[in-house]
N, C-alpha and C positions, 0 to 999 in steps of 0.2 A: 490503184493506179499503176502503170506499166510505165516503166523505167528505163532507160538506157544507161545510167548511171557510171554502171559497172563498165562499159565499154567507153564513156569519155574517162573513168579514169584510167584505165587501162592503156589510152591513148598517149595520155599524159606519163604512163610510168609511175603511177604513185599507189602508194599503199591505202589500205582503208584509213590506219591510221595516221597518214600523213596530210589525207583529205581532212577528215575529221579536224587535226589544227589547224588547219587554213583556213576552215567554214567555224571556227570556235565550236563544233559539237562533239561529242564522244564518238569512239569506232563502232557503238554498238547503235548509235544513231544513222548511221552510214550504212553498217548492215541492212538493219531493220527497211530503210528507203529500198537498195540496191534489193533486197528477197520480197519483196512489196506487201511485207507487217507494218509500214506503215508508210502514210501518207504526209510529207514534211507540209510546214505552215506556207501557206504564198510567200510570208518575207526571205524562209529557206531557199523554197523551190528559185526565188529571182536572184540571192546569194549564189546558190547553187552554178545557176545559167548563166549569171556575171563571170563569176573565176571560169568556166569554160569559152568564154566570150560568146555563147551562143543563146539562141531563144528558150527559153521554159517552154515550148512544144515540141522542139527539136530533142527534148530530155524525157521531158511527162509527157507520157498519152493516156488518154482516157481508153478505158476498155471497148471495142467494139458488143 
């Protein structure tokens, strides 16, 4: 799945690992999302979209 991740954090000013405590998961969990190794749960992805106050499509895209 295709991410924007790294550019709303980026927005914000925050580090991976500064995301990471606020979503309660590890930096290497953040990574893994933001280099797209992996694909976080629905409850993440809506965590995720809540703290940036925007939609989980605005973040996730499915691959064309």
């Amino acid at each position: 799945m295709e991410n924007d991740l790294k550019v709303y954090r980026a927005k914000k000013d925050l580090t991976q690992e500064d995301l990471a405590e606020k979503l309660s998961v590890s930096r290497q969990t953040i990574n893994a999302i933001e280099t797209g190794k992996y694909d976080p749960s629905l409850e993440l992805a809506f965590k995720i979209a809540d703290f940036f106050e925007s939609k989980i499509e605005d973040i996730f895209q499915s691959p064309d």
